[in-house]
PDB file with one MODEL, atoms N, CA, C and O in Angstrom:
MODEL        1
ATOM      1  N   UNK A   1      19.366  15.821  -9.481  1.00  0.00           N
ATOM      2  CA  UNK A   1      20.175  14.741 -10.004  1.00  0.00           C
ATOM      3  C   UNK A   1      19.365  13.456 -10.082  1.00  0.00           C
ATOM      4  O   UNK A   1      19.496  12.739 -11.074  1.00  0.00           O
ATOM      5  N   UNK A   2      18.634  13.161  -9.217  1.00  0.00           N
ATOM      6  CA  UNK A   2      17.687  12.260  -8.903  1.00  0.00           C
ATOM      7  C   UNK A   2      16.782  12.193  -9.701  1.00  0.00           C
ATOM      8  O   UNK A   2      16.577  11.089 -10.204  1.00  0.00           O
ATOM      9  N   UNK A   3      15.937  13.324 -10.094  1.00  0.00           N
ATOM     10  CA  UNK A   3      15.297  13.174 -11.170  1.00  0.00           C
ATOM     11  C   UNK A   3      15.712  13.128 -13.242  1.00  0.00           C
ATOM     12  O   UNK A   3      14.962  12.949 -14.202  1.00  0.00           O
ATOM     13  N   UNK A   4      17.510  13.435 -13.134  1.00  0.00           N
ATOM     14  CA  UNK A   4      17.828  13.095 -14.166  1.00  0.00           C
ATOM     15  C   UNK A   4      17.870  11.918 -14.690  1.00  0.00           C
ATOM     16  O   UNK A   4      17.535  11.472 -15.788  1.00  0.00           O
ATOM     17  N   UNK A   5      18.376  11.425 -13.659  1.00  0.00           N
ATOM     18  CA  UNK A   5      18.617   9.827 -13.295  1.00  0.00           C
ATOM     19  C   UNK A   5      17.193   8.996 -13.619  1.00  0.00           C
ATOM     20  O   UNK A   5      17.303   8.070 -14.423  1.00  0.00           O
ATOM     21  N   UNK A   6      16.446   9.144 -13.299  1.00  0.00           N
ATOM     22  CA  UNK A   6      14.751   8.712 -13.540  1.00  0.00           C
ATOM     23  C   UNK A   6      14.451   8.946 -14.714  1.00  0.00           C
ATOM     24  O   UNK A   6      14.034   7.944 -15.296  1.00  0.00           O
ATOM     25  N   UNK A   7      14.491   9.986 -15.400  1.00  0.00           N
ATOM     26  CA  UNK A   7      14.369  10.345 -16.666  1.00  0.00           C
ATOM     27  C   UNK A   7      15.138   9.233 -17.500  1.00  0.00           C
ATOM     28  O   UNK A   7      14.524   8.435 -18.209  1.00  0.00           O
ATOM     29  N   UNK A   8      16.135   9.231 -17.407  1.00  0.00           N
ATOM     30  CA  UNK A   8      17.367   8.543 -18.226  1.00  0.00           C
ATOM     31  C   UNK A   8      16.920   6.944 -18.365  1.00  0.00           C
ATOM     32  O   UNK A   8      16.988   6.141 -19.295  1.00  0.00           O
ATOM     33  N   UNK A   9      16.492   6.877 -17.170  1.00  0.00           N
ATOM     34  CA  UNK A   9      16.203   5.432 -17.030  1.00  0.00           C
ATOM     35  C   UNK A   9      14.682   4.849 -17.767  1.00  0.00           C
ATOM     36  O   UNK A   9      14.330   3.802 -18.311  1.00  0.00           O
ATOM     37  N   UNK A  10      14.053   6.141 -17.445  1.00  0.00           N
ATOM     38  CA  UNK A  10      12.634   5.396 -18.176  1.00  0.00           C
ATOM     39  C   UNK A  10      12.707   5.787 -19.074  1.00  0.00           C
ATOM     40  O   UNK A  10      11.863   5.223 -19.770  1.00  0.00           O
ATOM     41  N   UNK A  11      13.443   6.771 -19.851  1.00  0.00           N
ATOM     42  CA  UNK A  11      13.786   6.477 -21.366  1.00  0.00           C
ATOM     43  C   UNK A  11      14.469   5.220 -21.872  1.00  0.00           C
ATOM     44  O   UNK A  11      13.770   4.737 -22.763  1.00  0.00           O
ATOM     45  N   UNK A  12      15.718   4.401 -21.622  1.00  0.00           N
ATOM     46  CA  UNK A  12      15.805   3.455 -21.564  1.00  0.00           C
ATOM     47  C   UNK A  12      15.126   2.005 -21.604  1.00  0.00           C
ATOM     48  O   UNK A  12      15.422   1.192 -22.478  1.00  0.00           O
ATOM     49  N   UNK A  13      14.366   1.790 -20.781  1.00  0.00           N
ATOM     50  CA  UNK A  13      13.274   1.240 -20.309  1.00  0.00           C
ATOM     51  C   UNK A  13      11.933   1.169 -21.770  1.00  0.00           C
ATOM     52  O   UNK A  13      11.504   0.133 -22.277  1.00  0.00           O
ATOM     53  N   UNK A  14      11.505   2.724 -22.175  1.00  0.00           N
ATOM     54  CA  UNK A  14      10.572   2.621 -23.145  1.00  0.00           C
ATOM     55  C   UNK A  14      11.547   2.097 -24.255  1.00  0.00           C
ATOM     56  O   UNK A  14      11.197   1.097 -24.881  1.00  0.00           O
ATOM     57  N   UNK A  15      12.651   2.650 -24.526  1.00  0.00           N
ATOM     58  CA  UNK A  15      13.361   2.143 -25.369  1.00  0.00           C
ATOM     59  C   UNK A  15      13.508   0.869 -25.684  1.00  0.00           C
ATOM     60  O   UNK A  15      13.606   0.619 -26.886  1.00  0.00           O
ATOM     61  N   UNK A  16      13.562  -0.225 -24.739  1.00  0.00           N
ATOM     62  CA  UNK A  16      13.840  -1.291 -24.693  1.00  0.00           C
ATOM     63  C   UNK A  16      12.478  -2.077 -24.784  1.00  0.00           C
ATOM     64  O   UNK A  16      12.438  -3.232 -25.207  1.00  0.00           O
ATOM     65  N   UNK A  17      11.342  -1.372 -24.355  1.00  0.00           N
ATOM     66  CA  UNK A  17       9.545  -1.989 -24.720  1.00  0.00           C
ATOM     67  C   UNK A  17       9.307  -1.443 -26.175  1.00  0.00           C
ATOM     68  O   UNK A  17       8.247  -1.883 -26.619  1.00  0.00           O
ATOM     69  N   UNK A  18       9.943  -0.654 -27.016  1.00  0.00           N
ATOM     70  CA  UNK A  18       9.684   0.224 -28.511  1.00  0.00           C
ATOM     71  C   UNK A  18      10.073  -1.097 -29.482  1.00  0.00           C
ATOM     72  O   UNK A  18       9.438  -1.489 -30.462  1.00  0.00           O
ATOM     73  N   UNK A  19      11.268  -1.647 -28.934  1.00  0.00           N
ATOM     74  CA  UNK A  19      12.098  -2.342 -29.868  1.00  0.00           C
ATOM     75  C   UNK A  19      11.086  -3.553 -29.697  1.00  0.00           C
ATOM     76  O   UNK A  19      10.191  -3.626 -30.539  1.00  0.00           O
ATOM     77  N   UNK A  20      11.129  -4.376 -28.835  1.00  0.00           N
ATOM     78  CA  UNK A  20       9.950  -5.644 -29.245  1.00  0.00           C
ATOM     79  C   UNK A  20       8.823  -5.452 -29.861  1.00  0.00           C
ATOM     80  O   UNK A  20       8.220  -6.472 -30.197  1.00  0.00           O
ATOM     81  N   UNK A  21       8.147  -3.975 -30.223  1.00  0.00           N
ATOM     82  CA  UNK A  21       6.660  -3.533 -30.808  1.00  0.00           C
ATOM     83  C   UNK A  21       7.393  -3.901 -32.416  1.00  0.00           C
ATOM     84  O   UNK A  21       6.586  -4.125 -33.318  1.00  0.00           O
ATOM     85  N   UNK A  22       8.945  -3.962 -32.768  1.00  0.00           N
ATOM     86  CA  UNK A  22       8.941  -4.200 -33.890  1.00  0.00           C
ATOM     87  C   UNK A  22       8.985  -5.184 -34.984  1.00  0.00           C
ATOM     88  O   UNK A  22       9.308  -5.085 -36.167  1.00  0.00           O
ATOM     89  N   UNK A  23       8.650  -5.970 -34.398  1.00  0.00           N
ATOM     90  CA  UNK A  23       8.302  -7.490 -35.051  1.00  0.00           C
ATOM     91  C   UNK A  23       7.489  -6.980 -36.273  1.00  0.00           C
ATOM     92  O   UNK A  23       7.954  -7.547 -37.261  1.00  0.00           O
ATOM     93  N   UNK A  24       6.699  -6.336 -36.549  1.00  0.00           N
ATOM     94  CA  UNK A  24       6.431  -6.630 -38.260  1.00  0.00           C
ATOM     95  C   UNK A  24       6.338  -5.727 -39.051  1.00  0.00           C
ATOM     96  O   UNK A  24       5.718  -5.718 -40.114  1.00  0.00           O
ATOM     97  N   UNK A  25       7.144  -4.660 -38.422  1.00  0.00           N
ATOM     98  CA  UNK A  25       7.990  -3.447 -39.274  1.00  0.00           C
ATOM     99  C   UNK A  25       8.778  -4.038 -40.108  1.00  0.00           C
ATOM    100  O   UNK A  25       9.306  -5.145 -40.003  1.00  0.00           O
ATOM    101  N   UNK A  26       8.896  -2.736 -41.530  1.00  0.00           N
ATOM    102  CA  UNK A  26       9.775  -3.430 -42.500  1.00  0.00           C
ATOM    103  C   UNK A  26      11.470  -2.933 -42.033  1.00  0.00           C
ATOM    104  O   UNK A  26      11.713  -2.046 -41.215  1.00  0.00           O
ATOM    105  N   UNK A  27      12.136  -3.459 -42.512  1.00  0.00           N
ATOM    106  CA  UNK A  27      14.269  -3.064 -41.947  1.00  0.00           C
ATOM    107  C   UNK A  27      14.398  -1.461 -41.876  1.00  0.00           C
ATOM    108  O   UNK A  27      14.997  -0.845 -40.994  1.00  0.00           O
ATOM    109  N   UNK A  28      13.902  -1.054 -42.682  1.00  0.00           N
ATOM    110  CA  UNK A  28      13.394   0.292 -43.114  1.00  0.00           C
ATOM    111  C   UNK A  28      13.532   1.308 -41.429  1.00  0.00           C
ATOM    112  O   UNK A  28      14.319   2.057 -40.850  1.00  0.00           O
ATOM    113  N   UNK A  29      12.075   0.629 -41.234  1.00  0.00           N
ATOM    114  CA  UNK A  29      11.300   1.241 -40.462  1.00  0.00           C
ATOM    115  C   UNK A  29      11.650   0.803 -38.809  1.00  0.00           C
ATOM    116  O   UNK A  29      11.514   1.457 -37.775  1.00  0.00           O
ATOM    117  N   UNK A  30      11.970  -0.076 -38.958  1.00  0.00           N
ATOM    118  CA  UNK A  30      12.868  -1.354 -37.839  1.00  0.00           C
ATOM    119  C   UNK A  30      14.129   0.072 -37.490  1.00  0.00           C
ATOM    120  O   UNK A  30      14.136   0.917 -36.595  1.00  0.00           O
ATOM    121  N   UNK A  31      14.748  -0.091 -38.239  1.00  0.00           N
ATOM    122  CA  UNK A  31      16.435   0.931 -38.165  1.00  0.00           C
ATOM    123  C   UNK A  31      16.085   2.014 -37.675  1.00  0.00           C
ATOM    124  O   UNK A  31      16.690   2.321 -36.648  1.00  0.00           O
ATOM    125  N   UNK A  32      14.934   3.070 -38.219  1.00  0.00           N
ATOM    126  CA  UNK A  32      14.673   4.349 -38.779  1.00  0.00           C
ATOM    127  C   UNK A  32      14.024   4.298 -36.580  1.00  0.00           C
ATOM    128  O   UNK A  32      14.604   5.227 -36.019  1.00  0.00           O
ATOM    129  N   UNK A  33      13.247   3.621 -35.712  1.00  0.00           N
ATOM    130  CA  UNK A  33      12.981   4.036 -34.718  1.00  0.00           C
ATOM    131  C   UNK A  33      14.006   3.185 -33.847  1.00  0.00           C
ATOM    132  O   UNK A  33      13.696   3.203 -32.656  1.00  0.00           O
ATOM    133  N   UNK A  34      14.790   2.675 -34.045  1.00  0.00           N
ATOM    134  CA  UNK A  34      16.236   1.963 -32.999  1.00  0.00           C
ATOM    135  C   UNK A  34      17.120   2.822 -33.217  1.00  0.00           C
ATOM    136  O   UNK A  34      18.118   2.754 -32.498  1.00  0.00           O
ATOM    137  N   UNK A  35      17.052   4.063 -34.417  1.00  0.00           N
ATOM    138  CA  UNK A  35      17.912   5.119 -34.045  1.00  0.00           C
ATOM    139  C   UNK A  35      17.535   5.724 -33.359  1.00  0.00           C
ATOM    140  O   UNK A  35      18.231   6.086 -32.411  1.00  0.00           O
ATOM    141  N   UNK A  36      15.984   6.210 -33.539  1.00  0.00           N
ATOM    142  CA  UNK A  36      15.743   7.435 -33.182  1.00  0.00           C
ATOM    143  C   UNK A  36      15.487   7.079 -31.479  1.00  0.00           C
ATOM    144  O   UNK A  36      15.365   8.000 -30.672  1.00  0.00           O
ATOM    145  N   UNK A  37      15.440   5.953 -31.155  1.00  0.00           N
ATOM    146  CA  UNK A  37      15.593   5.675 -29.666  1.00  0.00           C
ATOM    147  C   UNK A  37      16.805   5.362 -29.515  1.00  0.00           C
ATOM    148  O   UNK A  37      16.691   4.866 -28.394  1.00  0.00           O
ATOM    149  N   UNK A  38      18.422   5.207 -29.879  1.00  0.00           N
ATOM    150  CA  UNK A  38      19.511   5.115 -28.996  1.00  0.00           C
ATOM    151  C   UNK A  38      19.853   6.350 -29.490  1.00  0.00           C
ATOM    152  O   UNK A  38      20.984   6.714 -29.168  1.00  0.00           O
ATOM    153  N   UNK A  39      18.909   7.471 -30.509  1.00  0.00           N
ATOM    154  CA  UNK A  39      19.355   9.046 -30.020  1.00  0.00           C
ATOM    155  C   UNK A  39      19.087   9.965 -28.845  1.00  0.00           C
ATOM    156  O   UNK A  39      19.797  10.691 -28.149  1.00  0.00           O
ATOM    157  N   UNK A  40      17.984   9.707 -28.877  1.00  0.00           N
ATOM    158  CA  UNK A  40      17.461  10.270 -27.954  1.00  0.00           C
ATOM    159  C   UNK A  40      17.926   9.660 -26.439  1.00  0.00           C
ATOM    160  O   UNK A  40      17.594  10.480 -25.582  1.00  0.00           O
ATOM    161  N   UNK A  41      18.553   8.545 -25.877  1.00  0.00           N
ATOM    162  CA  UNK A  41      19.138   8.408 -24.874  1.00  0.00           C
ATOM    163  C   UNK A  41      20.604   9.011 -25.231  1.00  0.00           C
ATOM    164  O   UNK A  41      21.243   9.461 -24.280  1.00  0.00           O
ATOM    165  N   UNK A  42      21.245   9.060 -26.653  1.00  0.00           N
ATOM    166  CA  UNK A  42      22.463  10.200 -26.479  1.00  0.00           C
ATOM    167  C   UNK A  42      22.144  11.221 -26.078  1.00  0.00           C
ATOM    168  O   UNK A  42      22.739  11.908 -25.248  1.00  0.00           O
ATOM    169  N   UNK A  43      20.733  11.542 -26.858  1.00  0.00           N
ATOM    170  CA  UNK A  43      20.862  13.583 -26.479  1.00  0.00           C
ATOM    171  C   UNK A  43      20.328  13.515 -24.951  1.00  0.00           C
ATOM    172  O   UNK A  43      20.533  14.533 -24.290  1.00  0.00           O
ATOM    173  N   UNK A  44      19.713  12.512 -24.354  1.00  0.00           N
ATOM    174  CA  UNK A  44      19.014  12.780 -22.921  1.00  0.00           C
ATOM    175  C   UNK A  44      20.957  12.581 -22.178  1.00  0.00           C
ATOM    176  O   UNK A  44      21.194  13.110 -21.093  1.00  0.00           O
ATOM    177  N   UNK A  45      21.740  12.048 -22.691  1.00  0.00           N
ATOM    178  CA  UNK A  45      22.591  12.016 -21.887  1.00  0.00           C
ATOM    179  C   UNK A  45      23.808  12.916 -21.890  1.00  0.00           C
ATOM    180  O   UNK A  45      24.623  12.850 -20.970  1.00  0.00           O
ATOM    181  N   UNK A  46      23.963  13.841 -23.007  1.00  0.00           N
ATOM    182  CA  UNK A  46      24.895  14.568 -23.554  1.00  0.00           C
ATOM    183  C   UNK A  46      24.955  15.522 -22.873  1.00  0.00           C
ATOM    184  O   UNK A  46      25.917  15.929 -22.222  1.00  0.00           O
ATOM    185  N   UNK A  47      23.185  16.260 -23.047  1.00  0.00           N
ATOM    186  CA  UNK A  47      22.517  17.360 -22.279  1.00  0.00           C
ATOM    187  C   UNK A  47      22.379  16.803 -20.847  1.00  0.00           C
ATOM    188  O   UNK A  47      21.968  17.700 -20.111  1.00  0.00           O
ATOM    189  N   UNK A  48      22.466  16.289 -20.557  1.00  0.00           N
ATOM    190  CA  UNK A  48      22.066  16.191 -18.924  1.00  0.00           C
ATOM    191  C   UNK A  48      20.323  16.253 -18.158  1.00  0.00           C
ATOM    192  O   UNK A  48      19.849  16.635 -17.088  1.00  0.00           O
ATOM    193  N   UNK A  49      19.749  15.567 -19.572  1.00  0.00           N
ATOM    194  CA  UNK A  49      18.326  15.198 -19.329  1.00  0.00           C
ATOM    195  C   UNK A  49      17.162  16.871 -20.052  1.00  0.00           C
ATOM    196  O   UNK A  49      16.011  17.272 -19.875  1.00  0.00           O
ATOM    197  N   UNK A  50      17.965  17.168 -20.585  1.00  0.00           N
ATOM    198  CA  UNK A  50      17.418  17.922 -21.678  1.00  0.00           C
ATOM    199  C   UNK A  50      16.270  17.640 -22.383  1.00  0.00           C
ATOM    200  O   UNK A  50      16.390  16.676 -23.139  1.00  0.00           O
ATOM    201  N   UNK A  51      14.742  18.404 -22.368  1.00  0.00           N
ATOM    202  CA  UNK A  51      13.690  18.071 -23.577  1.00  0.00           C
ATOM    203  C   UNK A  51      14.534  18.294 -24.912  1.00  0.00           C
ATOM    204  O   UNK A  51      14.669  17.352 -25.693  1.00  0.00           O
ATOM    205  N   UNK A  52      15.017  19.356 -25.136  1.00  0.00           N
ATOM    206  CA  UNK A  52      15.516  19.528 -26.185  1.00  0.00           C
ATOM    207  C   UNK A  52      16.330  18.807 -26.688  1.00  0.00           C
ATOM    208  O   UNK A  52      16.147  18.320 -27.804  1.00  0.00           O
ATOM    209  N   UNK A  53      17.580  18.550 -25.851  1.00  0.00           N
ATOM    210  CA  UNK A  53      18.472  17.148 -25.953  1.00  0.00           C
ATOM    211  C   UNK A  53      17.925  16.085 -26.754  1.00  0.00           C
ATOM    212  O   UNK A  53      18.073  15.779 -27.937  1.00  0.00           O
ATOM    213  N   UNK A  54      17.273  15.615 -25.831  1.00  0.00           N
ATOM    214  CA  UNK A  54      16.508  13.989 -26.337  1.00  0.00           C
ATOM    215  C   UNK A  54      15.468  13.982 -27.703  1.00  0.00           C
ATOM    216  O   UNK A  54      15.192  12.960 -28.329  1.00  0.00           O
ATOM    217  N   UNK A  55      15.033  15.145 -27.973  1.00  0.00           N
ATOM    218  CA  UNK A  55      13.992  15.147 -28.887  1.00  0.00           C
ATOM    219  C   UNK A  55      14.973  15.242 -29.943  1.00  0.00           C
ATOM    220  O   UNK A  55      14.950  14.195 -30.591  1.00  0.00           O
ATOM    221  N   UNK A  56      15.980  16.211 -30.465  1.00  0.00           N
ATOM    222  CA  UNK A  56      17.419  16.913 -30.917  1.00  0.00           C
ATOM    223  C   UNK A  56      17.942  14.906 -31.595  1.00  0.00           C
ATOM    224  O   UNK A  56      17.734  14.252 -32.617  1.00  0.00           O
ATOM    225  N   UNK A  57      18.578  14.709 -30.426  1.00  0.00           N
ATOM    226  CA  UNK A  57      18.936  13.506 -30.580  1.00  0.00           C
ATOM    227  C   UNK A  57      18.118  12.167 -31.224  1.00  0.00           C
ATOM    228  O   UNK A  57      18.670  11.251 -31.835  1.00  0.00           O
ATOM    229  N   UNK A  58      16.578  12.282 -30.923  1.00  0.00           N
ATOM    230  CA  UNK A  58      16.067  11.543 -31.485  1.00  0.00           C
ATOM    231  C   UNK A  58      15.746  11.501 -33.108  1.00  0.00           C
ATOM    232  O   UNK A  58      15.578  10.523 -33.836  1.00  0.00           O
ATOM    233  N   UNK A  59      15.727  12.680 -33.361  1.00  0.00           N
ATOM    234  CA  UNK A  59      15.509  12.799 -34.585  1.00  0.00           C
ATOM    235  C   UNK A  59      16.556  13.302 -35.218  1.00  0.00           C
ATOM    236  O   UNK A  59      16.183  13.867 -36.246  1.00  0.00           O
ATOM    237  N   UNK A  60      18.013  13.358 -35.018  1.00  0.00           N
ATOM    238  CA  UNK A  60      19.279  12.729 -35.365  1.00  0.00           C
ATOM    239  C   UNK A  60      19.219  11.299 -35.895  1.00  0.00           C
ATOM    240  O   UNK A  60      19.381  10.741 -36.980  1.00  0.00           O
ATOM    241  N   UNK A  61      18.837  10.872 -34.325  1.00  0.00           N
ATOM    242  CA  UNK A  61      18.858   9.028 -34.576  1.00  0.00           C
ATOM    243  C   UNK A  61      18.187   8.826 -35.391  1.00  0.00           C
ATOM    244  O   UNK A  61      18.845   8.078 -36.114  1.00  0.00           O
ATOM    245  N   UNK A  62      16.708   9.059 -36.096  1.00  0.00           N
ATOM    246  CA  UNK A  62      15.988   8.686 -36.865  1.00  0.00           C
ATOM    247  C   UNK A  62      16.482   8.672 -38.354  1.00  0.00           C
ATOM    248  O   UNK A  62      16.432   7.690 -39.094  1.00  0.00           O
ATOM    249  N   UNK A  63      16.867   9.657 -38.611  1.00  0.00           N
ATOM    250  CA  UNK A  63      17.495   9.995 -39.613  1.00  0.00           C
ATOM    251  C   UNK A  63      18.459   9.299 -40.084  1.00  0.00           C
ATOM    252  O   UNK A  63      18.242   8.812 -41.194  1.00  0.00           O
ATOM    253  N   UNK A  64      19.668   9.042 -39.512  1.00  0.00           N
ATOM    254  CA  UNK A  64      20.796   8.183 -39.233  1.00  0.00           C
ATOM    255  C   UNK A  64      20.438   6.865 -39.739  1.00  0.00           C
ATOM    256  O   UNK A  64      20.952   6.286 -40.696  1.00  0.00           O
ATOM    257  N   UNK A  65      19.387   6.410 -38.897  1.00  0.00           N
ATOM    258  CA  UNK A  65      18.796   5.002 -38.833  1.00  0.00           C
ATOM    259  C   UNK A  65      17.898   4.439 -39.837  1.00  0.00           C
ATOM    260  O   UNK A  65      17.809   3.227 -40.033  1.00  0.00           O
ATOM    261  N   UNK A  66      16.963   5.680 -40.729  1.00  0.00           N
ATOM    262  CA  UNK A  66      16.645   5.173 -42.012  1.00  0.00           C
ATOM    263  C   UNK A  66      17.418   5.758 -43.295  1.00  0.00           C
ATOM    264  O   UNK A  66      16.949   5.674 -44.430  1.00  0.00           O
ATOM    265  N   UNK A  67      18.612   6.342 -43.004  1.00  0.00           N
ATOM    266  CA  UNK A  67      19.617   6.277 -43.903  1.00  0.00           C
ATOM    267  C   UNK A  67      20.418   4.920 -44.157  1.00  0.00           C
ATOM    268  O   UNK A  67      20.790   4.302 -45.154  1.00  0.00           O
ATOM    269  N   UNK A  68      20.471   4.818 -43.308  1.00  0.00           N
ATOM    270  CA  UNK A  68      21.662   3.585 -42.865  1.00  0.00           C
ATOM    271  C   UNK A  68      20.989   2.250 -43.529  1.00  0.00           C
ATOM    272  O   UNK A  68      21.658   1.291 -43.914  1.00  0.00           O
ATOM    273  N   UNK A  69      19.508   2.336 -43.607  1.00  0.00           N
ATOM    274  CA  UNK A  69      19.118   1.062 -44.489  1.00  0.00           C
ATOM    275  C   UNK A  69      18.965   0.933 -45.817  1.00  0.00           C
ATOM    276  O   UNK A  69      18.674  -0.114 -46.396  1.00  0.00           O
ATOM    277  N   UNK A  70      19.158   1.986 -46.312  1.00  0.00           N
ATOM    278  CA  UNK A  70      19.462   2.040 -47.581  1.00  0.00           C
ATOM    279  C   UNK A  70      20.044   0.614 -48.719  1.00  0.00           C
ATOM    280  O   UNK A  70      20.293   0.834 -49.905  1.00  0.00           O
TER     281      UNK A  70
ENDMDL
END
């Protein structure tokens, strides 16, 4: 449990250091990895800290996220 918990969190964590790297990405590309990182903390959390989960989810989110800028 302890180590789900760790997982979850330093996904989070990179998540939250990914998003300031995006200062001179275009909206595009900006959207397209802020999905694919609040997917991948769905699928790390859906699954219960799942590789498959989070990767699953991330590239959900990605998808999602450079659709959505359309």
């Amino acid at each position: 449990m302890l180590i789900k918990r760790g997982f979850s969190v330093a996904v989070v964590v990179l998540l939250a250091l990914s998003i300031t790297a995006c200062g001179h990405m275009s909206n595009r590309g900006r959207n397209t990895a802020i999905g694919a990182g609040i997917g991948a903390v769905g699928g790390a959390v859906l699954t219960g800290g799942s590789s498959l989960g989070t990767v699953g989810g991330a590239a959900v989110g990605g998808i999602i996220g450079h659709q959505i800028s359309r």
